[in-house]
N, C-alpha and C positions, 0 to 999 in steps of 0.2 A: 786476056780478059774474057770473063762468059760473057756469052752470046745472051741478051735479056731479050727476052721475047716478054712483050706486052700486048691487054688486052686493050685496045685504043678506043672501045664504045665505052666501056667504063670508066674509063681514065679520063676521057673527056668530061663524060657525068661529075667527076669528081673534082674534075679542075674548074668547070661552073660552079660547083657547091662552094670552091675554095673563094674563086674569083669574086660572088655574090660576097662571100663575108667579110674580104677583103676591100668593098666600097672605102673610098676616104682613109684608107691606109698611104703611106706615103714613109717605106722604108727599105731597102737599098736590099738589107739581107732578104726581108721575103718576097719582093719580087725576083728577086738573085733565084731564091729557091723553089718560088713556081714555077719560074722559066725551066728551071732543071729538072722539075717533076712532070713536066708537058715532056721534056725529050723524051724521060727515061719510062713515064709509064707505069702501071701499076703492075708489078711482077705476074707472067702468068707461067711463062717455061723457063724457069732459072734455078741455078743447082740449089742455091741458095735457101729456094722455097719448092724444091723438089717433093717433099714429101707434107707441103702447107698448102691446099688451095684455098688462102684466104681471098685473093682478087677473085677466085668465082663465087666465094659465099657472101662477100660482099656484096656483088650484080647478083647474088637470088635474092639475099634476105634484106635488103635495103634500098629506096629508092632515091635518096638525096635529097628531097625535095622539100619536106616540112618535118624539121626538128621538134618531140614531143616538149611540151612544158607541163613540169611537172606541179601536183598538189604538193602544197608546204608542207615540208617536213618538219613536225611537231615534237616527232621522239628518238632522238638518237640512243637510246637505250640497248635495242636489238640488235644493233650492230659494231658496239662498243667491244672492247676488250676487257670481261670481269676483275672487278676490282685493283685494275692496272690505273695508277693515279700518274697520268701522264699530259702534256700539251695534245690538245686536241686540234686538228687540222682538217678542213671539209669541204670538198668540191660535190655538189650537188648536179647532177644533171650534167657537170662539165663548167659548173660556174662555183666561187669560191664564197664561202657562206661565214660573215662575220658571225650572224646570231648563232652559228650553231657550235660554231670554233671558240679553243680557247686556251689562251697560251700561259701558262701556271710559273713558268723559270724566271725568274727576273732577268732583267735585260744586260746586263754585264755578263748574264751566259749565253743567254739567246738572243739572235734580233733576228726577225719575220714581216717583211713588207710584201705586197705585190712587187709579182717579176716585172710586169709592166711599169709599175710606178718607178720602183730602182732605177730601169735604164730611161726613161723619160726624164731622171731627175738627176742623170747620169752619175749614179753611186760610183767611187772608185774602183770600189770590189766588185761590185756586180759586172761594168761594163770591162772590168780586166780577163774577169774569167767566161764571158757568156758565148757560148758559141764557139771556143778556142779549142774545142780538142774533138768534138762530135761530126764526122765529116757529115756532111745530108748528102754529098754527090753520090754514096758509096750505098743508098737505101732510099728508093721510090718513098713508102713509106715515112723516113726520117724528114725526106727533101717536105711534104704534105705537112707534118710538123712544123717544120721552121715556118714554113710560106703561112700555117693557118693557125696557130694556138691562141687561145684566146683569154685563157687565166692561166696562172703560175703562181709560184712564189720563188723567193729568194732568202734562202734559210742560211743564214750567217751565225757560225759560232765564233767569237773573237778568240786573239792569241791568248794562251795560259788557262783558257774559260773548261768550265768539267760543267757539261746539260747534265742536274742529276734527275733528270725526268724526260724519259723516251719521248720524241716526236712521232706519233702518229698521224697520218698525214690519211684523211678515209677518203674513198672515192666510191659513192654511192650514185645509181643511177635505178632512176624511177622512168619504167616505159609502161606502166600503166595506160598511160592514153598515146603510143606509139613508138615508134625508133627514134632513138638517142643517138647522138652522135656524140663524145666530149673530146678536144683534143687539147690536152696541157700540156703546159711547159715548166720545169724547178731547176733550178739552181741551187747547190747543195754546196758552201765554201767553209772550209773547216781550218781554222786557223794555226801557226803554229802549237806545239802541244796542248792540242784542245781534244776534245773526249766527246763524242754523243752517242745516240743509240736512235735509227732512225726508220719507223716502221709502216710501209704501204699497206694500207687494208682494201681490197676489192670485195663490194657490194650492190644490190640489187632489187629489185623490186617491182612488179608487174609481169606481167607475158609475155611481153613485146619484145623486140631483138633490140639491141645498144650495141655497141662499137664504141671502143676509149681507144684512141692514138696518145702514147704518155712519152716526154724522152725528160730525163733528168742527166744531167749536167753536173757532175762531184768534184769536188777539189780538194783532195787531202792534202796540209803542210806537212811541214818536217815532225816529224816525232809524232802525230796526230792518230786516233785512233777510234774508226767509225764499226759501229755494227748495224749491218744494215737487213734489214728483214722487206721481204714481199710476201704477203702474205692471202693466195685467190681462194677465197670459198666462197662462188659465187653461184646464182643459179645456172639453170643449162642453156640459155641464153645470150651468154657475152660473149664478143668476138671484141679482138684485142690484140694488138701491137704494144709491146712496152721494150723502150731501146734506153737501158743505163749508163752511161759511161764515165767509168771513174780514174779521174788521172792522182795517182802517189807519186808524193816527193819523199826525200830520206828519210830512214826508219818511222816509215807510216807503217801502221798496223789497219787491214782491213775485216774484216768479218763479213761475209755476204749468207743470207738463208732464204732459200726461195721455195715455196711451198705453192704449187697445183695441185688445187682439191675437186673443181668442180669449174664448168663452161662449156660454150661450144669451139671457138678454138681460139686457143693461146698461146700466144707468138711471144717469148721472151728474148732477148738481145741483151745481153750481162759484158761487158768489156771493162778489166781492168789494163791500165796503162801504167807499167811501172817503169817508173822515169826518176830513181833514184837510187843508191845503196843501201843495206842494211833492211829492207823492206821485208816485212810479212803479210802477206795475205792467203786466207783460207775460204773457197766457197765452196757450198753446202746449198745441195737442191735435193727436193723429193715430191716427186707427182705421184700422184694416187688416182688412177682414170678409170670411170667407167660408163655407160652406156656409149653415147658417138661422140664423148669430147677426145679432141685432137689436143696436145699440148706440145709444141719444139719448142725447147731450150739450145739457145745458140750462147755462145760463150767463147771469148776471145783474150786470153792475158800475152800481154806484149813486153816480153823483159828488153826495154831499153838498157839498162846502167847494169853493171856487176855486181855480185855478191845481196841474192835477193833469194827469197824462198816463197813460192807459191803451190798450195796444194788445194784439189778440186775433188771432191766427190758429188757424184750424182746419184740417184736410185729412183726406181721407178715400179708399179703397180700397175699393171693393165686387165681390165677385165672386160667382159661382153664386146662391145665394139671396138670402144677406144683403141684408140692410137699416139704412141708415144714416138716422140722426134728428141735425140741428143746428137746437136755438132759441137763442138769442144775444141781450139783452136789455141796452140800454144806456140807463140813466136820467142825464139832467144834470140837478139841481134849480135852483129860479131863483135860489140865492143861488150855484149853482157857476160863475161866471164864469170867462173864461181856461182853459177845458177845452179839452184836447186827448183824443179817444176815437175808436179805429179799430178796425176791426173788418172780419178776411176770412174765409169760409168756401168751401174749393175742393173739391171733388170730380173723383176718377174712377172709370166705371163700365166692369167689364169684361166683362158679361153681359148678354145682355137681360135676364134675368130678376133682375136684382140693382135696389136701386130704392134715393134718396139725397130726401130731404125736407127742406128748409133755410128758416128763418127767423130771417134778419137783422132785428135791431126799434131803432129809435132814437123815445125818448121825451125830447123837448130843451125846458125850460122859460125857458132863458137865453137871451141873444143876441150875446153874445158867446165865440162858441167854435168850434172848427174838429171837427167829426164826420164820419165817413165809414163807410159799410158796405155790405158789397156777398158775392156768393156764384157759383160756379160751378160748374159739373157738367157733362161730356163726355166725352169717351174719350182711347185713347192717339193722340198725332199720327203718321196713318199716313206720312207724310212722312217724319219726323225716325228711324220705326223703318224704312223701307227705306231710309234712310240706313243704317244701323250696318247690315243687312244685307248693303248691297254693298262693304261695308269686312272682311267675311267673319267676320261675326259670327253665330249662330246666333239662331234667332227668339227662342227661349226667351230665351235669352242675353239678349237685344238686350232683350226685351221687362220683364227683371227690372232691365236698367239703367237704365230709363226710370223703373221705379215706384222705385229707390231715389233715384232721384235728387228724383224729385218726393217723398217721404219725407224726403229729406234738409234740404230747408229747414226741417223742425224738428228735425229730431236736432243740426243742427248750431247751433244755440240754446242747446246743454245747456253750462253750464259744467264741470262733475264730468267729468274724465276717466273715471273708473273707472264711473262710469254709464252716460256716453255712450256706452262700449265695450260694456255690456250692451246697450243698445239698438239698436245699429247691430247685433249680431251675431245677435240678437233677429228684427230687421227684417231682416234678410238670410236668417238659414233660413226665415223666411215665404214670404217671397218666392220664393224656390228651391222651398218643400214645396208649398205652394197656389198660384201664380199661374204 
């Protein structure tokens, strides 16, 4: 086991911030998981978060102490997805906003309560799956989650149900008049052969620094098939932990798309658990970083059962300061025979001073399985770009069709029209404004 060296002044700070919020709480698991976030501390020398000092930007940029509240949010417009006519979902400041929310599918597809209310009212489903597969001992971080989230939801698609309208799920934080703190919790149970499409939008507003702690909780049944999108284009002020964990049962089909466009640093945690036969899942990330935003993408698929197929691409964009983090973690266990697990992580860097750290990891306990993993990092091919410029193309020009195109092999992955078209237009004013 690594050696976890924590910082103990802020952990403390953080374990009062916890403890204050926690008055008149009276439940078994978050005290379970403050107690284990006092041992364990808020990471500061662990391999884990070797190349993240998010516990030191935490103790510079924030002090725990008075949560901003925010001016009413009047126009969800500007932060919407163009003419995507889909269930709207809206955590404001870190608290969950009826007026602004709104759910369009009828209820024989979807059903949407608070996380809190489900288990307080002890739903079957809810309290079957909550908390059953996300360890918190194993993430300072995750353990601060359980012990303190304070809105959620519990997003249920029943057995045989098809959502034909994407769940976007917005997290919008206004620090205009200070530091935000938001720390939620979801529940995401997707019933036998049921179908959704389920999208994180990260948002922003004010000067101020904010900090979102998110962990979602997935449950794919048998035959089920989720695509799920995260999507940050946030200003250069978010600091952020988000830990996913999704458990598949037989012939689940997953989709995962994760897009880093913009923050100060962004910690994502993506773990598929595949715990059945027949299984497919495919994840798809692509960060695009520039000035000092940090982005690590951790990722973990775990083939419990035989005869499953998992493939991962990554890619990434660095320019000016930023800094790019990929660890990538693929477990076959020995009864997962007939696995098929691939795994790519590419880079390009357009700065000297921009810097990309990448660790492809294959732990294979069977012997009959086909794995591959592998990583790359280099620059633009000055070749292929004084090609397009003697075809009378300008550098800029030339130079932004290169990175869309190397972008493009995930955008063009996305099934959802109407997402795609955000992302690619997304991806295209980046490109134009910074590169």
């Amino acid at each position: 086991m690594d050696l976890i060296t924590s910082d103990k002044s802020i952990s403390t700070e953080v374990s009062s911030f916890i403890q204050r919020r926690m008055r008149n709480v009276s439940d078994p698991l978050r005290t379970a998981a403050l107690e284990h976030f006092q041992q364990l501390g808020l990471p500061l020398k662990h391999e884990e978060y070797k190349y993240t000092p998010l516990t030191r930007q935490l103790e510079k940029n924030f002090t725990f102490q008075q949560v901003a509240t925010a001016p009413v949010l009047k126009d969800l417009k500007e932060f919407l997805i163009p003419n995507l006519d889909a269930n709207i979902l809206v955590f404001y400041n870190g608290v969950f906003s009826n007026e602004l929310s709104e759910v369009r599918s009828p209820a024989s597809q979807l059903s949407i309560q608070s996380l809190e209310d489900a288990l307080t009212s002890k739903n079957i489903t809810a309290t079957e799956h909550f908390s059953q597969h996300l360890n918190f001992k194993a993430d300072a971080f995750a353990a601060w989650n359980t012990a303190d989230w304070k809105a959620g939801l519990f997003v249920h698609v029943p057995d045989n149900a098809v959502v034909d309208k994407p769940v976007v799920i917005h997290y919008i934080n206004d620090a205009s008049s200070g530091e935000v703190i938001a720390i939620n919790r979801n529940l995401i149970v997707m019933g036998v052969n049921s179908q959704a499409t389920i999208v994180e939008k990260f948002n922003s507003a004010g000067a101020g620094n904010h900090f979102s702690n998110l962990v979602n909780e997935v449950s794919v049944g048998d035959n089920a098939r989720m695509d799920y999108y995260s999507i940050q284009n946030d200003k250069g002020n978010r600091y952020q932990f988000t830990h996913t964990e999704i458990h598949q049962k037989n012939a689940s089909r997953v989709n995962t798309y994760s897009f880093n466009l913009q923050g100060a640093i962004l910690r994502t945690n993506l773990n598929l658990i595949i715990d059945g036969e027949g299984i497919e899942s495919h994840m798809y990330g692509l960060y695009l970083l520039t000035g000092n935003t940090l982005a690590d993408n951790h990722t973990v698929v775990d083939h419990k059962k035989p005869n499953s197929l998992t493939n991962e691409l990554y890619k990434g964009i660095m320019d000016e300061n930023s800094k790019g983090v990929f660890n990538g973690k693929i477990f076959v266990r020995p009864q997962a025979q007939k696995t098929n697990a691939f795994q790519a992580n590419r880079n390009i860097l357009l700065s000297d001073r921009a810097t990309v750290n990448t660790k492809p990891q294959l732990e294979i306990w069977a012997d009959d399985v086909k794995c591959s993993h592998g990583c790359t990092t280099g620059q633009l091919d000055e070749e292929a770009l004084f090609y397009l410029r003697t075809r009378g193309i300008h550098k800029d020009a030339a130079r932004a069709m290169m990175l869309y195109a190397f972008a493009g092999e995930i955008t063009e992955k996305i099934p959802h029209d109407g997402i795609r078209d955000y992302i690619d237009v997304a991806i295209g004013e980046r490109l134009q404004r910074n590169f």
